[in-house]
C-alpha positions as CSV (number, residue, x, y, z in Angstrom):
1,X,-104.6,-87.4,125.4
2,X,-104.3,-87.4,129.3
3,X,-104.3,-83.5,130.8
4,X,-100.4,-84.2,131.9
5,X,-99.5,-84.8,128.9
6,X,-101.3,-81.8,127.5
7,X,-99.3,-79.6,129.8
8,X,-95.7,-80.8,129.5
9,X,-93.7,-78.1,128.7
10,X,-90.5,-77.9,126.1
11,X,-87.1,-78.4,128.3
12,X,-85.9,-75.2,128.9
13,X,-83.6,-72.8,126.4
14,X,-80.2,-73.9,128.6
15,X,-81.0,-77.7,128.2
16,X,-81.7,-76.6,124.3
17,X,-78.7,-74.5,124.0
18,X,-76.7,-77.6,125.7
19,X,-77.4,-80.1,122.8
20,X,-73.7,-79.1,121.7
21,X,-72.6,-81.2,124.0
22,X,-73.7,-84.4,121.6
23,X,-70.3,-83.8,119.9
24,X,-68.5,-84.3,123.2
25,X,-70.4,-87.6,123.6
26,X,-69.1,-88.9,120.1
27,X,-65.9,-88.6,121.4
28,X,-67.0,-90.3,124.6
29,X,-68.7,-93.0,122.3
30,X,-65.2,-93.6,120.8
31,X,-63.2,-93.3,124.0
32,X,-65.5,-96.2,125.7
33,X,-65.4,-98.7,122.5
34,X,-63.2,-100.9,124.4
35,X,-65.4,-101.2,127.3
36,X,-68.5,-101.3,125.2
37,X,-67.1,-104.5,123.6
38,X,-68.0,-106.3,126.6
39,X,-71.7,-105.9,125.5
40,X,-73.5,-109.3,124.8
41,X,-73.1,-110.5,121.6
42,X,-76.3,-111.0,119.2
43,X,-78.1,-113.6,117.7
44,X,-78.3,-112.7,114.2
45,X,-81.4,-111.5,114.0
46,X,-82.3,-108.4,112.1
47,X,-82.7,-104.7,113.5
48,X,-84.1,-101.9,111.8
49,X,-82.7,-98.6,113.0
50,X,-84.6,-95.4,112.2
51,X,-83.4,-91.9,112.4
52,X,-84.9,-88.7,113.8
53,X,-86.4,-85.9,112.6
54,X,-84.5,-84.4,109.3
55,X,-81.8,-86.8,110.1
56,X,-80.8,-89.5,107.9
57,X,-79.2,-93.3,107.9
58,X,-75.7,-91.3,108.4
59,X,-76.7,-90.0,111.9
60,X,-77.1,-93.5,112.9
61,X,-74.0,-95.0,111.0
62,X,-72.2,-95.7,114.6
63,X,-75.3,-97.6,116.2
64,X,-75.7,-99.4,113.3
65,X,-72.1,-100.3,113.3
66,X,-71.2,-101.3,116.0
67,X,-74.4,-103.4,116.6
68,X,-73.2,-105.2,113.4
69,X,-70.1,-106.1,115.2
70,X,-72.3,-107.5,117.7
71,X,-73.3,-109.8,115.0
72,X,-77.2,-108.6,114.1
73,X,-78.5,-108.4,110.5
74,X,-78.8,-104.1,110.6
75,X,-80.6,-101.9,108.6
76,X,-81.2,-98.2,107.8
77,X,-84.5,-96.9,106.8
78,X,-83.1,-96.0,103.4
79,X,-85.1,-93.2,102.5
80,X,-82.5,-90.2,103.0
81,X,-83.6,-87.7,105.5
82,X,-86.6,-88.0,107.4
83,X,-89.0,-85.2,106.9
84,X,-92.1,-86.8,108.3
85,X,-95.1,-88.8,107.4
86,X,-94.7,-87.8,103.9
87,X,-96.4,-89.6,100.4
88,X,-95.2,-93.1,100.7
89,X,-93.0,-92.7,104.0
90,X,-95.1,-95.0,105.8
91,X,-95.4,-97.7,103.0
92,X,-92.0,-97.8,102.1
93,X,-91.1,-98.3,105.9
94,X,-93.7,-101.3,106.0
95,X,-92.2,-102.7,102.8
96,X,-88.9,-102.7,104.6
97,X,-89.9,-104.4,107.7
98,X,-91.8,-107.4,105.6
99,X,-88.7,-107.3,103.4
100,X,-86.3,-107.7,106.4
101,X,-88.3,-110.2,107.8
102,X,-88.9,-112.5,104.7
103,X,-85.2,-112.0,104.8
104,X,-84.2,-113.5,107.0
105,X,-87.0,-115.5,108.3
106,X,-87.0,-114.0,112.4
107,X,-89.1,-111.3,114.0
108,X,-87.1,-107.8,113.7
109,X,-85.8,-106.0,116.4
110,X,-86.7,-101.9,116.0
111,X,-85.0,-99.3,117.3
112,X,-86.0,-95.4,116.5
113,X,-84.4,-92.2,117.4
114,X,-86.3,-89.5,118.3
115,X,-89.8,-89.2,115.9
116,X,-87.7,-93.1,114.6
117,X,-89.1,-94.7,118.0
118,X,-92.5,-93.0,117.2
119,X,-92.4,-94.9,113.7
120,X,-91.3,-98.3,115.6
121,X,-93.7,-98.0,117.9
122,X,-96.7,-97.6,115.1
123,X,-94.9,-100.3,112.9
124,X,-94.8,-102.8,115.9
125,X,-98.6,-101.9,116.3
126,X,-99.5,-102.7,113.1
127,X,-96.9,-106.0,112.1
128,X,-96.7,-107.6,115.7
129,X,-96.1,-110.6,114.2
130,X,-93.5,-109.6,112.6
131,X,-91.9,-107.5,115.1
132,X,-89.6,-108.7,118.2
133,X,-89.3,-106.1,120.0
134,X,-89.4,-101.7,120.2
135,X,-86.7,-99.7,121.2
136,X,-86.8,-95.7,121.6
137,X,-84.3,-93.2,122.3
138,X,-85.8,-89.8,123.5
139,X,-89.3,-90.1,121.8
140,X,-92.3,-88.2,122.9
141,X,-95.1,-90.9,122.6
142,X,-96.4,-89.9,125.7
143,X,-96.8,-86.1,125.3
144,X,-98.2,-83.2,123.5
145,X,-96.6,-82.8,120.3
146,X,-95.6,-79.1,120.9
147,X,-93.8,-80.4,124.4
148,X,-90.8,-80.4,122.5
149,X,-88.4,-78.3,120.9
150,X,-89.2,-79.6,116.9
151,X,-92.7,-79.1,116.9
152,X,-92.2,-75.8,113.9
153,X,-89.7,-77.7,112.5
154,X,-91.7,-81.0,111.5
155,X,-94.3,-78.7,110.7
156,X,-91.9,-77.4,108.2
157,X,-90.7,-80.4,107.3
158,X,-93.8,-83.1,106.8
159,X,-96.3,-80.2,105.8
160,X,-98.4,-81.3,108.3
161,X,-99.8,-80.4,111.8
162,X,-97.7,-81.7,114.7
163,X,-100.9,-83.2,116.4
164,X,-102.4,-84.3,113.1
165,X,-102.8,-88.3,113.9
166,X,-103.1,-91.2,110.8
167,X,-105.4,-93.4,112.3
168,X,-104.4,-96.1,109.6
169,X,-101.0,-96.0,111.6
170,X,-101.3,-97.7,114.2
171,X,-103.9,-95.1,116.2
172,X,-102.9,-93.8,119.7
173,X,-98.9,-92.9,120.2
174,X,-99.4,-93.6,124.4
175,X,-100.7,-96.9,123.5
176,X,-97.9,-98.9,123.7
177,X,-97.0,-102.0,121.3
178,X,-98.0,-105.7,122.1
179,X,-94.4,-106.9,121.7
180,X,-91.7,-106.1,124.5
181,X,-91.2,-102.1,124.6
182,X,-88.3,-100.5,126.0
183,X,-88.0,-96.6,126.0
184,X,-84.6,-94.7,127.2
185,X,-85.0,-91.1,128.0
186,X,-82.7,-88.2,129.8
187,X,-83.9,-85.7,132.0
188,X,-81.6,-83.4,130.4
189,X,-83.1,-84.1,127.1
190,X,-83.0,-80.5,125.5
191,X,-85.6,-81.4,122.7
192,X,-88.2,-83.1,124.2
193,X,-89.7,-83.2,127.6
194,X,-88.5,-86.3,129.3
195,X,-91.6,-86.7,130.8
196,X,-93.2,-87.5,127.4
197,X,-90.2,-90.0,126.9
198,X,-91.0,-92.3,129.5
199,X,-92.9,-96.5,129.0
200,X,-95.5,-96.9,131.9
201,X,-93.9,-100.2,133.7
202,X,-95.4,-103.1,132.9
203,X,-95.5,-106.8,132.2
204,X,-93.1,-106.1,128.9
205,X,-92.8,-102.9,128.9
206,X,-90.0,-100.3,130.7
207,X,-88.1,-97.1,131.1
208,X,-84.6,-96.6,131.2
209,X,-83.1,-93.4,132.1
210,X,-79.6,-92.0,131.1
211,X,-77.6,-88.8,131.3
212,X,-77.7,-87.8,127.6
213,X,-78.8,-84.7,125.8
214,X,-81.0,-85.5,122.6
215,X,-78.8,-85.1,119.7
216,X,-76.2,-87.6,121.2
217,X,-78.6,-90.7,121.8
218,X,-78.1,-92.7,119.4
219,X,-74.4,-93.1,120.3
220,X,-73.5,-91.8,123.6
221,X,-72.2,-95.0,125.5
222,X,-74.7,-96.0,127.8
223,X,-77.6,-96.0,125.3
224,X,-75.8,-98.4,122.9
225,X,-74.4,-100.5,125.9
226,X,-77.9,-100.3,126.9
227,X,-79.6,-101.5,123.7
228,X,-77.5,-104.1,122.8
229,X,-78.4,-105.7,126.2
230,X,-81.7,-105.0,125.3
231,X,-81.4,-107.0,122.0
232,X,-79.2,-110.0,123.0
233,X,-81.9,-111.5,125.0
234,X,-83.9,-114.5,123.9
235,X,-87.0,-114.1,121.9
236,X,-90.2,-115.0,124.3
237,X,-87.9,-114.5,127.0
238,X,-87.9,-110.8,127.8
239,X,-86.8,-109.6,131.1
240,X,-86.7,-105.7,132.4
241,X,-83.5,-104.3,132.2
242,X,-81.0,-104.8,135.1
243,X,-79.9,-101.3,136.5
244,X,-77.9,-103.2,139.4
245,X,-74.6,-103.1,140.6
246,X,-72.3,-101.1,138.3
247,X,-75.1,-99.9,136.7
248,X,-76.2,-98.3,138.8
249,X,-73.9,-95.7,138.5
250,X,-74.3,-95.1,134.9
251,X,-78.2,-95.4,134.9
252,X,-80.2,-93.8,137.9
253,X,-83.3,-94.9,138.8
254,X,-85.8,-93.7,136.5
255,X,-88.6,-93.2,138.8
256,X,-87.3,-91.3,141.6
């Protein structure tokens, strides 16, 4: 681990305090579904969505459907709440994405939530040929585990160490997958340091920043508009994303 990443810090108590604004972004999600609609349509092919820490399928019921309106094959994780690497949590999650893809006979699309992104990016690690593409929504791949808010609570929750690593999982969380790998982040993230959020740029690989506190990624309006553009392009024909024009406005640059 790099010594920046060692000294992120947690966001501060006001960003932490402000994650009650996620509620306020729900009704924003809602308010904007008629403008969202002009999102590209999909091609069919199958997304696995995974959830956050102690969250379950529920917190990513919008997501999921209104990328199914968008005409993808979409998926839960289906294994209730997500309390960490625990027993079997990893198998069953590799099960699902050889299930999905036998399925359906295409490469699946993943897209995580939180400690869900660090999961897509270890599954995408170890199944590349299976695997299309990696989206994350606020996950710290690239930072100390205790730069975030959560660190005690997965502790609680897995019953084991926040920087304990599975080497059998697809080693090294910076490292990032050999399919095309896009990570959103805010800078007003209030459970994990956005710095620790953030895809170094590369040939398929890329950042993109929104305005969004933690607990409202996964469906405040310009992270779905911005992961069903992300989706609806052409397999082997991955492109960064395009922040031009009017979006501009809802997605600043990300390094500024």
């Amino acid at each position: 681990m790099t010594a920046p990443a060692q000294t992120l810090r947690p966001p501060s108590r006001t960003l932490m305090f402000l994650e009650g604004r996620a509620i306020h972004e729900f009704g924003a999600f809602l308010g904007a579904l008629p403008l969202l609609s002009l999102a590209p349509r999909g091609d069919g092919h199958p997304v696995l969505v995974l959830p956050g820490l102690v969250a379950s399928d529920e917190s990513t019921r919008a997501l999921r459907t209104f990328l199914a309106a968008k005409g993808y094959a979409v998926s839960g994780w289906r294994q209730g709440r997500n309390y960490g690497l625990r027993e079997g949590v990893q198998n069953a999650m590799v099960d699902l994405v050889e299930e999905l893809n036998d399925k359906h006979g295409r490469k699946i699309s993943l897209v995580g939530w939180s400690l869900g992104g660090l999961y897509a990016r270890q599954l995408a690690k170890m199944m590349p040929e299976r695997v299309r593409q990696v989206i994350t929504l606020g996950s710290p791949f690239a930072g100390h585990p205790r730069s975030t808010n959560a660190w005690r609570v997965y502790e609680w929750a897995s019953g084991r160490k926040s920087d304990e690593v599975d080497p059998r999982f697809g080693g090294e969380l910076a490292v990032p997958p050999p399919v095309p790998t896009t990570a959103i982040f805010s800078r007003t993230d209030g459970v994990c340091a956005w710095q620790g959020c953030m895809e170094k740029t590369g040939a398929q690989t890329e950042s993109i920043e929104v305005e969004s506190s933690h607990c409202g990624m996964g469906h405040h309006p310009a992270v779905v508009y911005a992961v069903a553009d992300r989706l609806a392009q052409k397999e082997s024909q991955w492109r960064p994303f395009d922040r031009s024009g009017w979006r501009s406005l809802a997605y600043p640059d990300p390094h500024r």
